[in-house]
mmCIF file as gemmi writes it, N, C-alpha and C atoms, coordinates in Angstrom:
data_model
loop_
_atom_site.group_PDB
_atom_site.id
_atom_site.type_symbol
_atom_site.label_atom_id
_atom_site.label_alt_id
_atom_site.label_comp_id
_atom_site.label_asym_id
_atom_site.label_entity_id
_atom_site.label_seq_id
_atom_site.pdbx_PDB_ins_code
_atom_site.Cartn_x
_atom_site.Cartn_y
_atom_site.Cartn_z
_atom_site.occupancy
_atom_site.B_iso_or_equiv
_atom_site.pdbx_formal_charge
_atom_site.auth_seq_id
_atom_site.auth_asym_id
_atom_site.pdbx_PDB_model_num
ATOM 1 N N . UNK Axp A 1 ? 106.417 129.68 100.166 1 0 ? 1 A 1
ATOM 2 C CA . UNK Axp A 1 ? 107.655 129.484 100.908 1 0 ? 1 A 1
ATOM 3 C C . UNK Axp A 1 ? 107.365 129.45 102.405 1 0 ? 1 A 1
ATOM 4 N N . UNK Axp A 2 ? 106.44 130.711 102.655 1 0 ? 2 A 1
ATOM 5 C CA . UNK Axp A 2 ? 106.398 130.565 103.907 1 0 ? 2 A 1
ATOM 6 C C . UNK Axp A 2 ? 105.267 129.454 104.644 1 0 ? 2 A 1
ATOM 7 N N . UNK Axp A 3 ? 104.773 128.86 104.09 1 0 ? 3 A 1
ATOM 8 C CA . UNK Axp A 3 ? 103.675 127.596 104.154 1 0 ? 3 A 1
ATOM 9 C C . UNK Axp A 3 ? 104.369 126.274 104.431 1 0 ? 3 A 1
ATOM 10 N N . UNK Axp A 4 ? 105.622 125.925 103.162 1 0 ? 4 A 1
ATOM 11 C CA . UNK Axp A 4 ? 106.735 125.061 103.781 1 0 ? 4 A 1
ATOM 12 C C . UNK Axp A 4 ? 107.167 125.215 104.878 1 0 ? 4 A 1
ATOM 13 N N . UNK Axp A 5 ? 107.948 126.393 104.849 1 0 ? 5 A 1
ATOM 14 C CA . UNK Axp A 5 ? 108.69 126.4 106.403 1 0 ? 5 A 1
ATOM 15 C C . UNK Axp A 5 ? 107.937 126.38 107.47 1 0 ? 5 A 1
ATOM 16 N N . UNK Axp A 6 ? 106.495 127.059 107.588 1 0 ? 6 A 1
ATOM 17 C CA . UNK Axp A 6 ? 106.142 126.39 108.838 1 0 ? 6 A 1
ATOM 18 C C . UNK Axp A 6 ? 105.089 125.314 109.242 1 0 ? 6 A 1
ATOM 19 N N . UNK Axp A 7 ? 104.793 124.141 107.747 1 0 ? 7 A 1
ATOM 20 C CA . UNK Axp A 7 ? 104.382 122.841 108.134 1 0 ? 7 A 1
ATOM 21 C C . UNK Axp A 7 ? 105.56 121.991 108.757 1 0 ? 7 A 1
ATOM 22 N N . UNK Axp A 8 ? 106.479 122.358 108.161 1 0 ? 8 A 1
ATOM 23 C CA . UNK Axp A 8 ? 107.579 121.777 109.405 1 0 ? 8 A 1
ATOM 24 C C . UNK Axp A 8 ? 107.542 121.581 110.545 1 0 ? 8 A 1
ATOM 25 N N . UNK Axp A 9 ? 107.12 122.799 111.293 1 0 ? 9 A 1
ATOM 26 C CA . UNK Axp A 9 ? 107.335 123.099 112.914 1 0 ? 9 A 1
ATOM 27 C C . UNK Axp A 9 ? 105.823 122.726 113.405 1 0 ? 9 A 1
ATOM 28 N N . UNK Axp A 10 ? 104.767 123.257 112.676 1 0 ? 10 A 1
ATOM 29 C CA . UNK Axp A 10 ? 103.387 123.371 112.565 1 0 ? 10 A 1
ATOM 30 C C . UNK Axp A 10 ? 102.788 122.407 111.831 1 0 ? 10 A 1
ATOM 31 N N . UNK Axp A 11 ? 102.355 121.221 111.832 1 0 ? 11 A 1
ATOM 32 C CA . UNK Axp A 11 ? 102.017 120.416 111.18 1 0 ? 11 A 1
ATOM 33 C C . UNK Axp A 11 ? 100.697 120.546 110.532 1 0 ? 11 A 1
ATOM 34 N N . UNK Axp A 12 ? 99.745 120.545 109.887 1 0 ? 12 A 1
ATOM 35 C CA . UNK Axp A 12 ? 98.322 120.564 109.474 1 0 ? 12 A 1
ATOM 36 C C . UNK Axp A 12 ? 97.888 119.682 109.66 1 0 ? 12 A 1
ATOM 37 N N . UNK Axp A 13 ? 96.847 119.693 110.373 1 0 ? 13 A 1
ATOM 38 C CA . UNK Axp A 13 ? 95.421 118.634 110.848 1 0 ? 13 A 1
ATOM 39 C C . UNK Axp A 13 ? 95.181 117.959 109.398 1 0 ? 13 A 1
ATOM 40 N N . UNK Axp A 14 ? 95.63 116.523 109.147 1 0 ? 14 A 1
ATOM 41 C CA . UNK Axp A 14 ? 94.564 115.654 107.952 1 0 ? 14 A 1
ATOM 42 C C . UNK Axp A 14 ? 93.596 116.099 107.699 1 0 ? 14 A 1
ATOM 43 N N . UNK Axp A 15 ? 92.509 116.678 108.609 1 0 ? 15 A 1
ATOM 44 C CA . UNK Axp A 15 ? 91.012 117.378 107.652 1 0 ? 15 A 1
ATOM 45 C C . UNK Axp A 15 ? 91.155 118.72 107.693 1 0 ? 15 A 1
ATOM 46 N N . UNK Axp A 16 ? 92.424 119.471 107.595 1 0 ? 16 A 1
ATOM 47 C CA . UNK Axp A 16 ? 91.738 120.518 107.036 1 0 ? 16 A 1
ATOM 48 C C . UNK Axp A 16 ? 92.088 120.584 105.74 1 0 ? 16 A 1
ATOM 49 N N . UNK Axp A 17 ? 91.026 121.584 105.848 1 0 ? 17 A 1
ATOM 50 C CA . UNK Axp A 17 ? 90.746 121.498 103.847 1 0 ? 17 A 1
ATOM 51 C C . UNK Axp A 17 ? 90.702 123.724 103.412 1 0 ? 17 A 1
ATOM 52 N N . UNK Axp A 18 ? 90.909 123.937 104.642 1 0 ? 18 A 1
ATOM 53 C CA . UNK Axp A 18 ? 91.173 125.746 103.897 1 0 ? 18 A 1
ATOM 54 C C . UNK Axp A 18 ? 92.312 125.986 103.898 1 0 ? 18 A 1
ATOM 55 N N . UNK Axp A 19 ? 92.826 126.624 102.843 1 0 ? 19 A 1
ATOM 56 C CA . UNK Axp A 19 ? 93.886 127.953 102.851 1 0 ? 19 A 1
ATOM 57 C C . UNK Axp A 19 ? 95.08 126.769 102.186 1 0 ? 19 A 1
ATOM 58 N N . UNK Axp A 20 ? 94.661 125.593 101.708 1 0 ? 20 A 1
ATOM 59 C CA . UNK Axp A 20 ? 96.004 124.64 101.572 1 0 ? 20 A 1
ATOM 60 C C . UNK Axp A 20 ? 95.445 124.085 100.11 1 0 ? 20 A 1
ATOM 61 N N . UNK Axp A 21 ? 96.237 123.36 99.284 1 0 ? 21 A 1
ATOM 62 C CA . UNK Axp A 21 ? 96.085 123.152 98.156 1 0 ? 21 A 1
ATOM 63 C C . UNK Axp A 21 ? 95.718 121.24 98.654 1 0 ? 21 A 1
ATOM 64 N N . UNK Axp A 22 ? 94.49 120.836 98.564 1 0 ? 22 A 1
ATOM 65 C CA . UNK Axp A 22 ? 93.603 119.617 98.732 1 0 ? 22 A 1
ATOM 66 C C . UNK Axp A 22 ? 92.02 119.748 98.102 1 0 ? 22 A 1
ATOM 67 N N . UNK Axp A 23 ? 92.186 118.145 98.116 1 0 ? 23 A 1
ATOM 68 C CA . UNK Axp A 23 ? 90.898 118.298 97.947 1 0 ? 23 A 1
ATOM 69 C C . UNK Axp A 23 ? 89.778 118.332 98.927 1 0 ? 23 A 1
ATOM 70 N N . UNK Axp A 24 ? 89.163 119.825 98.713 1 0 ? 24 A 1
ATOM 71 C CA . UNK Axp A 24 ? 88.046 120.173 99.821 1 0 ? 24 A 1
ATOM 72 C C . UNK Axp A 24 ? 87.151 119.28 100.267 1 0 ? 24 A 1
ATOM 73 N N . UNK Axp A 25 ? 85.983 120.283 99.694 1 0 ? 25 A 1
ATOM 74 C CA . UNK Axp A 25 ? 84.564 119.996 100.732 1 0 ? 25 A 1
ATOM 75 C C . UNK Axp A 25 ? 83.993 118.629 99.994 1 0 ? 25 A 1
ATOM 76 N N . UNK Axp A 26 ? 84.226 118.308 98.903 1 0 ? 26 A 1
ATOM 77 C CA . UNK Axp A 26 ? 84.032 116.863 98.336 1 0 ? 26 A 1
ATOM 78 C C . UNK Axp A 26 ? 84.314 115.584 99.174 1 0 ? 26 A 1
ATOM 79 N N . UNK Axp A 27 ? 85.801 115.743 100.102 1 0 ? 27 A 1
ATOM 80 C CA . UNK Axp A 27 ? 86.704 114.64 100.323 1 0 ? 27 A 1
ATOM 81 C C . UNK Axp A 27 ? 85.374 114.314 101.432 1 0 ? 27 A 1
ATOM 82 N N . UNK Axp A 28 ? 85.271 115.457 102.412 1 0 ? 28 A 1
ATOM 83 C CA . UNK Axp A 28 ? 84.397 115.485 103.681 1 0 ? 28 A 1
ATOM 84 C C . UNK Axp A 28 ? 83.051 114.986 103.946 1 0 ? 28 A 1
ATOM 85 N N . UNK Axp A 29 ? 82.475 115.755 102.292 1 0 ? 29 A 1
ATOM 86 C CA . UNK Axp A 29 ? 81.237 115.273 101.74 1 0 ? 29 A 1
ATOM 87 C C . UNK Axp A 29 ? 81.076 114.025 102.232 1 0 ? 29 A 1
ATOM 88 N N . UNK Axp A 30 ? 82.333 113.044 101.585 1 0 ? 30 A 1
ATOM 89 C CA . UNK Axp A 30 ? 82.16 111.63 100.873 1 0 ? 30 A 1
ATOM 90 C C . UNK Axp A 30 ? 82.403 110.68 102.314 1 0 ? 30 A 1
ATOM 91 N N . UNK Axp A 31 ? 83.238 111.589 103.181 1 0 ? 31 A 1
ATOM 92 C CA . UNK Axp A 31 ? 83.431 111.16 104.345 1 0 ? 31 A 1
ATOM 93 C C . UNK Axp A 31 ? 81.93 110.709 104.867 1 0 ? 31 A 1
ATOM 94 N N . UNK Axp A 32 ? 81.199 112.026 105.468 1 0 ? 32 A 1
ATOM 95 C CA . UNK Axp A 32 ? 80.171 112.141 106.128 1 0 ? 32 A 1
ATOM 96 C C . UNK Axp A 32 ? 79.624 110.957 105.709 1 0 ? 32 A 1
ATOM 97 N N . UNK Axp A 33 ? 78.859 111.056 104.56 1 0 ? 33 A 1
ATOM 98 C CA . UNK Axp A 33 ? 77.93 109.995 103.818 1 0 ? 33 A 1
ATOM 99 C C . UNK Axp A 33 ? 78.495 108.826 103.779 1 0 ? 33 A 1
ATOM 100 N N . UNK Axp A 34 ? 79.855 107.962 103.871 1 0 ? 34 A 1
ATOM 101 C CA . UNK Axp A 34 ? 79.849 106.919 104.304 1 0 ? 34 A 1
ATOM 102 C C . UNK Axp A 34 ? 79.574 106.726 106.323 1 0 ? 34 A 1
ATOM 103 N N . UNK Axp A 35 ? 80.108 107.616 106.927 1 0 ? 35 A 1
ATOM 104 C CA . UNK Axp A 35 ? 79.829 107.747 108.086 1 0 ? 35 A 1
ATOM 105 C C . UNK Axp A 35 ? 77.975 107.364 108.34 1 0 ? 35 A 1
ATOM 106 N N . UNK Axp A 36 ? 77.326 108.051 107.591 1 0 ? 36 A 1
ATOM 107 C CA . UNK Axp A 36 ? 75.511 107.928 107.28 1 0 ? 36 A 1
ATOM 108 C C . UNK Axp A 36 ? 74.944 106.922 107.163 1 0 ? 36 A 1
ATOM 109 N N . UNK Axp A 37 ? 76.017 105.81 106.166 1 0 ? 37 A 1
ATOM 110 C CA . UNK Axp A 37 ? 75.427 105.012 105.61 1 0 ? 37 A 1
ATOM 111 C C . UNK Axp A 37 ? 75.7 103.835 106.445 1 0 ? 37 A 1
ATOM 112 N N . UNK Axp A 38 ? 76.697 103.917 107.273 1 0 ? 38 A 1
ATOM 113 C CA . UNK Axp A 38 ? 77.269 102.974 107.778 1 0 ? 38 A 1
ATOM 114 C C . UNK Axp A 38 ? 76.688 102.903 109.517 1 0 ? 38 A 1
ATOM 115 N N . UNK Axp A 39 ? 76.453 104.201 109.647 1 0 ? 39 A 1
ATOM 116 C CA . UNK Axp A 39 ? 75.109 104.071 110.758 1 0 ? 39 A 1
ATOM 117 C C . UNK Axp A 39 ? 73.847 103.345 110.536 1 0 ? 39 A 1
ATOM 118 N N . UNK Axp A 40 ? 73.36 104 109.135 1 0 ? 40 A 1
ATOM 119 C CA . UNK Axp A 40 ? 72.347 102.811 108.797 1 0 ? 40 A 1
ATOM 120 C C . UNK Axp A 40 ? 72.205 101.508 108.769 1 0 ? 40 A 1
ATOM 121 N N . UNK Axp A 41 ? 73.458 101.275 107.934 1 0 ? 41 A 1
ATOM 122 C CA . UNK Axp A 41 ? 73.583 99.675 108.005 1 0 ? 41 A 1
ATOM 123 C C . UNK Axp A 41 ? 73.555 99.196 109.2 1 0 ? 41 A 1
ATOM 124 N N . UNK Axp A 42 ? 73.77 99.939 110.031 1 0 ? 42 A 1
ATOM 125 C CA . UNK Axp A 42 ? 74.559 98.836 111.864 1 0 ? 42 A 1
ATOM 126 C C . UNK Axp A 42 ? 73.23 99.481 112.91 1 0 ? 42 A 1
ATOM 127 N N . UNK Axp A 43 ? 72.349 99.978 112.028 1 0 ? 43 A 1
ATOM 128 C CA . UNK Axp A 43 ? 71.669 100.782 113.142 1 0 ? 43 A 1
ATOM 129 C C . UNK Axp A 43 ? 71.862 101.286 114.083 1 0 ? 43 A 1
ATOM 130 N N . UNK Axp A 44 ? 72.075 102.365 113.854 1 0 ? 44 A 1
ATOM 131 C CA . UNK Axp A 44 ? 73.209 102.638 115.317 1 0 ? 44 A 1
ATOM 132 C C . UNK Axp A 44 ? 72.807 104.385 114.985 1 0 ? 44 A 1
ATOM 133 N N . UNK Axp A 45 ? 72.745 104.723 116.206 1 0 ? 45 A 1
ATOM 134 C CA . UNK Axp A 45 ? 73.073 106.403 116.218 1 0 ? 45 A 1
ATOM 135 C C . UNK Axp A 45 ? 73.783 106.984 115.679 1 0 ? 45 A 1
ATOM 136 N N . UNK Axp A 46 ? 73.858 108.663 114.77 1 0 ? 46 A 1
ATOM 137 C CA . UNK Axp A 46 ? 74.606 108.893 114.73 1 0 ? 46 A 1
ATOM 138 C C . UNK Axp A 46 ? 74.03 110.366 115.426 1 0 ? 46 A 1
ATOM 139 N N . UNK Axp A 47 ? 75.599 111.131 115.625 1 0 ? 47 A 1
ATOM 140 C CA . UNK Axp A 47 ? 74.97 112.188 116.826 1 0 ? 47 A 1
ATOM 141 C C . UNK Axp A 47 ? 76.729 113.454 114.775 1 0 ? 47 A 1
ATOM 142 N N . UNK Axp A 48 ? 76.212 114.242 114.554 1 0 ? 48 A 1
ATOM 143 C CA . UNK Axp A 48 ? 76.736 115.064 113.463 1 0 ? 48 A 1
ATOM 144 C C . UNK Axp A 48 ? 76.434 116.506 114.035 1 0 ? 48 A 1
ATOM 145 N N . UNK Axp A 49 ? 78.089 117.274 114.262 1 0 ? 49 A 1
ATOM 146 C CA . UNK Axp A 49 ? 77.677 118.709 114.18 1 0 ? 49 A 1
ATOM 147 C C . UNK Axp A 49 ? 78.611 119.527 113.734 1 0 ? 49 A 1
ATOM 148 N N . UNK Axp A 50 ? 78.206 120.393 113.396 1 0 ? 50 A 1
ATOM 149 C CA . UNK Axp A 50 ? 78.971 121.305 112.208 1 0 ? 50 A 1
ATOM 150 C C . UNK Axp A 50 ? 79.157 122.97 112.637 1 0 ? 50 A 1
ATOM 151 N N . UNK Axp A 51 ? 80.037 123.25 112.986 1 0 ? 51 A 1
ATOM 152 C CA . UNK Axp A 51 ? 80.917 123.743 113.235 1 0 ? 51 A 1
ATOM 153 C C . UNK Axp A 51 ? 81.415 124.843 112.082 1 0 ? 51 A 1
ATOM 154 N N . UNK Axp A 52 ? 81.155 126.26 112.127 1 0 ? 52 A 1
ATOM 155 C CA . UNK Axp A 52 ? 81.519 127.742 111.426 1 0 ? 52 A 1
ATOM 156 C C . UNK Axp A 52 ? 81.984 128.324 112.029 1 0 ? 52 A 1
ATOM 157 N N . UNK Axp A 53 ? 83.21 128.781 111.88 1 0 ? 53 A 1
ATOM 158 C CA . UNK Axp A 53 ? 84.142 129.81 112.596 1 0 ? 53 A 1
ATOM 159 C C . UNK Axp A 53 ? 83.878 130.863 111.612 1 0 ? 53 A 1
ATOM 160 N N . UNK Axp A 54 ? 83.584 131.746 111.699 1 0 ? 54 A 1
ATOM 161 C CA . UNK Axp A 54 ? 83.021 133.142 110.99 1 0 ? 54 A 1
ATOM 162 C C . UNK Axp A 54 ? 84.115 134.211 110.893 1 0 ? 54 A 1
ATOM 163 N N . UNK Axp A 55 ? 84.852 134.404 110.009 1 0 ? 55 A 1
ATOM 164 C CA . UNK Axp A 55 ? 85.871 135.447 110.163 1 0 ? 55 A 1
ATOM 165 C C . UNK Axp A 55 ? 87.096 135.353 111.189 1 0 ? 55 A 1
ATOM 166 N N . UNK Axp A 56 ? 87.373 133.617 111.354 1 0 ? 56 A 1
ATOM 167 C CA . UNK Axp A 56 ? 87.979 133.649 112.729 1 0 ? 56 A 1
ATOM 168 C C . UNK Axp A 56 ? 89.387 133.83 112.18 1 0 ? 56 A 1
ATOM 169 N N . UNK Axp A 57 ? 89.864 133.85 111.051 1 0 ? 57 A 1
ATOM 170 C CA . UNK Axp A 57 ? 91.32 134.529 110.812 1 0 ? 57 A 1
ATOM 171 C C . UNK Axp A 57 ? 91.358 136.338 111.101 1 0 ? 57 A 1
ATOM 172 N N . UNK Axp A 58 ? 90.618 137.139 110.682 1 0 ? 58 A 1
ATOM 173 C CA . UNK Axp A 58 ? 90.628 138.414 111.088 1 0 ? 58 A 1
ATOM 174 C C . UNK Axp A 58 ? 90.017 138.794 112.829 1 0 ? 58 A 1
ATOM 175 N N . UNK Axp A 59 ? 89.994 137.653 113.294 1 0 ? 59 A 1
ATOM 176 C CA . UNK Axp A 59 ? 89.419 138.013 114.81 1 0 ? 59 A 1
ATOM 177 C C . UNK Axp A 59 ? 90.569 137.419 115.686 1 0 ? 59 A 1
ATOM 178 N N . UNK Axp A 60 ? 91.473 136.735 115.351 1 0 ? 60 A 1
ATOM 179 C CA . UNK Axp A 60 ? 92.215 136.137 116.274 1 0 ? 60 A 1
ATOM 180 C C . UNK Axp A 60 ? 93.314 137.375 116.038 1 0 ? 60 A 1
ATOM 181 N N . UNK Axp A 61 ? 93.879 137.899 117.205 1 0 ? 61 A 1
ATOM 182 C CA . UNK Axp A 61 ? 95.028 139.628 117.509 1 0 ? 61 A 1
ATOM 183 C C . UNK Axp A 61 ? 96.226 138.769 116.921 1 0 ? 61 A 1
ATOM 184 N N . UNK Axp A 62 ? 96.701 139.516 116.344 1 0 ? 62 A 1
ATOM 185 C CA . UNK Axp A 62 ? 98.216 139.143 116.052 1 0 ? 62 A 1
ATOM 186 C C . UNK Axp A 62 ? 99.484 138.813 117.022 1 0 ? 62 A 1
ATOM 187 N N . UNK Axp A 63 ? 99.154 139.221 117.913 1 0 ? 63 A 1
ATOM 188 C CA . UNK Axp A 63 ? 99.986 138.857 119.133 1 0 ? 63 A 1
ATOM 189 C C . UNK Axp A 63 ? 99.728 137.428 119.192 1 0 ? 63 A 1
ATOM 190 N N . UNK Axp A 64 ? 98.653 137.107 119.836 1 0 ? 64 A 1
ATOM 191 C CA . UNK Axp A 64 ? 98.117 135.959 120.007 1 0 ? 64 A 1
ATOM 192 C C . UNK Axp A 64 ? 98.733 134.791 119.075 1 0 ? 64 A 1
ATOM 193 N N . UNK Axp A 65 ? 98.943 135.127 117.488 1 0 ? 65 A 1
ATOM 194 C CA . UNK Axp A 65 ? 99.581 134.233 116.393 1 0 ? 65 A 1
ATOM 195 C C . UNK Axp A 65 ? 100.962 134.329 116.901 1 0 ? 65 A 1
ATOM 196 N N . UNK Axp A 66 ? 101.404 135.085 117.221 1 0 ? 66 A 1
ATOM 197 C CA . UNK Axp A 66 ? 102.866 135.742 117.117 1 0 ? 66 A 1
ATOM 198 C C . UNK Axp A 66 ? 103.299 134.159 118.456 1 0 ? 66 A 1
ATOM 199 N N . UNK Axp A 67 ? 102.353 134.767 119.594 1 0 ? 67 A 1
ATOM 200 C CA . UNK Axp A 67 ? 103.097 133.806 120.626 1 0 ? 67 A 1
ATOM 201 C C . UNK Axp A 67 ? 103.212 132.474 120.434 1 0 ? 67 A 1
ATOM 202 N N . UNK Axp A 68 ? 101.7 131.825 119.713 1 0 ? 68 A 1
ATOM 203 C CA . UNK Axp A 68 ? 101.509 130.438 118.929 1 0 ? 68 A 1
ATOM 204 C C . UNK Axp A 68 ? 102.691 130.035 118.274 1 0 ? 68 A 1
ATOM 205 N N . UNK Axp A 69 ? 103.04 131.026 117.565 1 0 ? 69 A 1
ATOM 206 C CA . UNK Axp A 69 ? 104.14 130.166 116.812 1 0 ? 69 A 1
ATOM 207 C C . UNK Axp A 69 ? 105.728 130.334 117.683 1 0 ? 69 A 1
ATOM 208 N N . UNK Axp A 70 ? 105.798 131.159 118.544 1 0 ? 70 A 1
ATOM 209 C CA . UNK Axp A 70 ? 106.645 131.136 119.833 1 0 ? 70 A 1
ATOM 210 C C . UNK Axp A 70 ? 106.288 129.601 120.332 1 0 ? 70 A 1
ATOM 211 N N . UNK Axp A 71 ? 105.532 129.641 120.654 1 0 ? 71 A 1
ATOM 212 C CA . UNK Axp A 71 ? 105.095 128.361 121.552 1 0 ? 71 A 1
ATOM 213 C C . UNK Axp A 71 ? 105.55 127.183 120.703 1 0 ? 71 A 1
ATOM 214 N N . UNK Axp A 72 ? 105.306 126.971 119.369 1 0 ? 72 A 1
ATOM 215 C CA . UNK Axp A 72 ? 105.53 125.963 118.419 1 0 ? 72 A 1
ATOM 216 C C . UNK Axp A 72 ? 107.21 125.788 117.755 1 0 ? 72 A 1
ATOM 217 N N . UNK Axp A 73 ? 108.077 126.814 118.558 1 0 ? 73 A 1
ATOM 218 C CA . UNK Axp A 73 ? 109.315 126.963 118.344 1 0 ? 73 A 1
ATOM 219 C C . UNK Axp A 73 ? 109.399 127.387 117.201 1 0 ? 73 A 1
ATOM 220 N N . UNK Axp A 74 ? 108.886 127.854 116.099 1 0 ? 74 A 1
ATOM 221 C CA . UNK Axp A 74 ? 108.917 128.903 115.346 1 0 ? 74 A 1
ATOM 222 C C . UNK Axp A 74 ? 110.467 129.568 115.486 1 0 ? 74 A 1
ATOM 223 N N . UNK Axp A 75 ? 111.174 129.419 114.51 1 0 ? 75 A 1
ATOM 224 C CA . UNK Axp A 75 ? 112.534 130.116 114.758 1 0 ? 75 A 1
ATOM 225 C C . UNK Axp A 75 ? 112.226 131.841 114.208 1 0 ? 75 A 1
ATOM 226 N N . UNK Axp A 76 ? 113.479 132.5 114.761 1 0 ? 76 A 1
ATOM 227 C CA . UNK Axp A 76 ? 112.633 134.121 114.996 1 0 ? 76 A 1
ATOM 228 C C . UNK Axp A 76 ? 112.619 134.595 113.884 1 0 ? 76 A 1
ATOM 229 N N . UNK Axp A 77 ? 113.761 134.236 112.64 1 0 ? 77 A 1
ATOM 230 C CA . UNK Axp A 77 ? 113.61 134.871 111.517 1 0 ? 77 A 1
ATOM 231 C C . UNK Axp A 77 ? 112.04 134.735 110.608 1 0 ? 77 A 1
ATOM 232 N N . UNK Axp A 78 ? 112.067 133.532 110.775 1 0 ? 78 A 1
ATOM 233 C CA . UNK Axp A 78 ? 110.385 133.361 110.351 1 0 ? 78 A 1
ATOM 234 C C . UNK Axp A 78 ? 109.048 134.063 111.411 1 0 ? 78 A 1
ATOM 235 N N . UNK Axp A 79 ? 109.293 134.13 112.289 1 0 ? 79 A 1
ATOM 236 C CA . UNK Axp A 79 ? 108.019 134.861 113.037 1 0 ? 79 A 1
ATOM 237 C C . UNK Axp A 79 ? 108.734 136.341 112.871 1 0 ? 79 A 1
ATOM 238 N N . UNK Axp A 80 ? 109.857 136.33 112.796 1 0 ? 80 A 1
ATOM 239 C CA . UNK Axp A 80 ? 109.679 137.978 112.435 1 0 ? 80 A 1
ATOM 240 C C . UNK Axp A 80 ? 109.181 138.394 111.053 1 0 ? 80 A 1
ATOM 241 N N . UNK Axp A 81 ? 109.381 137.211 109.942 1 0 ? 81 A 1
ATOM 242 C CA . UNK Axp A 81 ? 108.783 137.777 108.903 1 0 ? 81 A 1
ATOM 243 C C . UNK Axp A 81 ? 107.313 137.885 108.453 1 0 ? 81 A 1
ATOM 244 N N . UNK Axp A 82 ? 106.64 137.03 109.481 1 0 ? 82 A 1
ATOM 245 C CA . UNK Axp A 82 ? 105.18 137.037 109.724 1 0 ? 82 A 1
ATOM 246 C C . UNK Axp A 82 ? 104.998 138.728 110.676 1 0 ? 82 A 1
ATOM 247 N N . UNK Axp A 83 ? 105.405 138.515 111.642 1 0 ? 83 A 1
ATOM 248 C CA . UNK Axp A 83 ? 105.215 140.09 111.946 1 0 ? 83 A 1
ATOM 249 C C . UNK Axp A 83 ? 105.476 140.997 111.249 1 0 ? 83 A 1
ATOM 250 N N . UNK Axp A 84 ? 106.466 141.21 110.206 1 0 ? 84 A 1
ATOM 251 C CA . UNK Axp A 84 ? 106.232 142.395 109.481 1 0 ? 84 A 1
ATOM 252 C C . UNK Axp A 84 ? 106.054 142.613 108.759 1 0 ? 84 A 1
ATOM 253 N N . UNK Axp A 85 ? 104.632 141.333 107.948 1 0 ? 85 A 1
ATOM 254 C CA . UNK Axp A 85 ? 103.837 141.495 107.168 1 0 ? 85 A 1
ATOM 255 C C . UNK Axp A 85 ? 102.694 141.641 107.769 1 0 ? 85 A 1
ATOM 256 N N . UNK Axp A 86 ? 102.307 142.134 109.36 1 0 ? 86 A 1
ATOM 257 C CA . UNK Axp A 86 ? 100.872 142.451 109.862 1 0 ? 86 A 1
ATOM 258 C C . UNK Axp A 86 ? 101.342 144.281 110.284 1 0 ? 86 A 1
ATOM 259 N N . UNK Axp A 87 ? 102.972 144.661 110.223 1 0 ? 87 A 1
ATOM 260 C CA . UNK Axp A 87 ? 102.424 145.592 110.557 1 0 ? 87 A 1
ATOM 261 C C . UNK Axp A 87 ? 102.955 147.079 109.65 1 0 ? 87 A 1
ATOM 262 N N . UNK Axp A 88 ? 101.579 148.121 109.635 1 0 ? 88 A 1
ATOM 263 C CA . UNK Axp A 88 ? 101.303 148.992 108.894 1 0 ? 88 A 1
ATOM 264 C C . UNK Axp A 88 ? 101.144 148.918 107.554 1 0 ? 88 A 1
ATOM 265 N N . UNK Axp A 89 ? 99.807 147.693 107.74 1 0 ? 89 A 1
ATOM 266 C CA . UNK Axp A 89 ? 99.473 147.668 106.548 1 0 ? 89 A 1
ATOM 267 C C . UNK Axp A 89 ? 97.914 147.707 106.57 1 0 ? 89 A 1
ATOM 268 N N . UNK Axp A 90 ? 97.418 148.157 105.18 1 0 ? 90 A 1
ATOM 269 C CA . UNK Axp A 90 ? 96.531 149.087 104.821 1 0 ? 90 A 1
ATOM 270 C C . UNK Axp A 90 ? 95.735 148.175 104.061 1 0 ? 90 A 1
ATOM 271 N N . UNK Axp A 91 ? 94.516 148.612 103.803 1 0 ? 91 A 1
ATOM 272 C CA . UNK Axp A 91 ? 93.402 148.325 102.611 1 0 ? 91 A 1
ATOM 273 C C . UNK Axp A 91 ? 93.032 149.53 101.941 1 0 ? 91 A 1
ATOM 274 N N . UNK Axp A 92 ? 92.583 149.89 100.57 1 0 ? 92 A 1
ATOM 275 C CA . UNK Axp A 92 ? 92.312 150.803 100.139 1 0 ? 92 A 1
ATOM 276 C C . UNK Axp A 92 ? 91.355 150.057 99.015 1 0 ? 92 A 1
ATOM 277 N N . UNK Axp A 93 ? 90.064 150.64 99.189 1 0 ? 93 A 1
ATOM 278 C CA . UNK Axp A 93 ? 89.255 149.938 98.431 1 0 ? 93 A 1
ATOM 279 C C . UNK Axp A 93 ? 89.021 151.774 97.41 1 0 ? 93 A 1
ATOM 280 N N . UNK Axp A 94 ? 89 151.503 96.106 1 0 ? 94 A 1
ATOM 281 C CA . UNK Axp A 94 ? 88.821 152.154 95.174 1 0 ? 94 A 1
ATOM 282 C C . UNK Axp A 94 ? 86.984 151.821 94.801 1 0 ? 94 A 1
C-alpha cells in the first residue's frame, strides 16, 4: 500500500531493480552485454563502472528520508506513517 502511494509522488528510476517486484539482475545482465557487443561491432570504446552502495538503506538518518519525501510533497498523513514506523523500534535476535 504504502509503495503505491508513494510511486505516485516518487516515481522509480526504469533501472532500478531492488526492493520492487521486476525483473532484476538478468534484465541488466542482458543490457550490459548488448552494450559489449555493440562496442565491438562499431569498435569503439567502452568505458563500464559499477557501482555498490553497501548498507546504504540503514546508513541514510531518518530525518534525512523524512525531509526527502517533504521535499517530494509527500502529503503528511503518509510521511507520518513512515515516521512511526522508524520510531521505537527494536530488533531482538533470539
Amino acid at each position: 500500500i504504502m509503495t503505491a502511494r508513494l510511486t505516485k509522488t516518487c516515481p522509480i528510476n526504469c533501472r532500478q531493480r531492488g526492493f520492487i517486484t521486476a525483473a532484476g539482475c538478468s534484465k541488466n545482465q542482458k543490457l550490459l552485454q548488448l552494450l559489449i557487443r555493440n562496442a565491438k561491432k562499431e569498435h569503439r570504446e567502452l568505458g563500464v563502472v559499477f557501482v555498490g552502495i553497501t548498507k546504504g538503506f540503514d546508513t541514510v538518518s531518518h530525518q534525512h528520508i523524512l525531509m526527502g519525501l517533504k521535499q517530494k510533497r509527500v502529503d503528511s498523513p503518509n510521511i507520518n506513517q513512515i515516521k512511526n514506523m522508524y520510531e521505537n523500534i527494536y530488533t531482538y535476535i533470539n
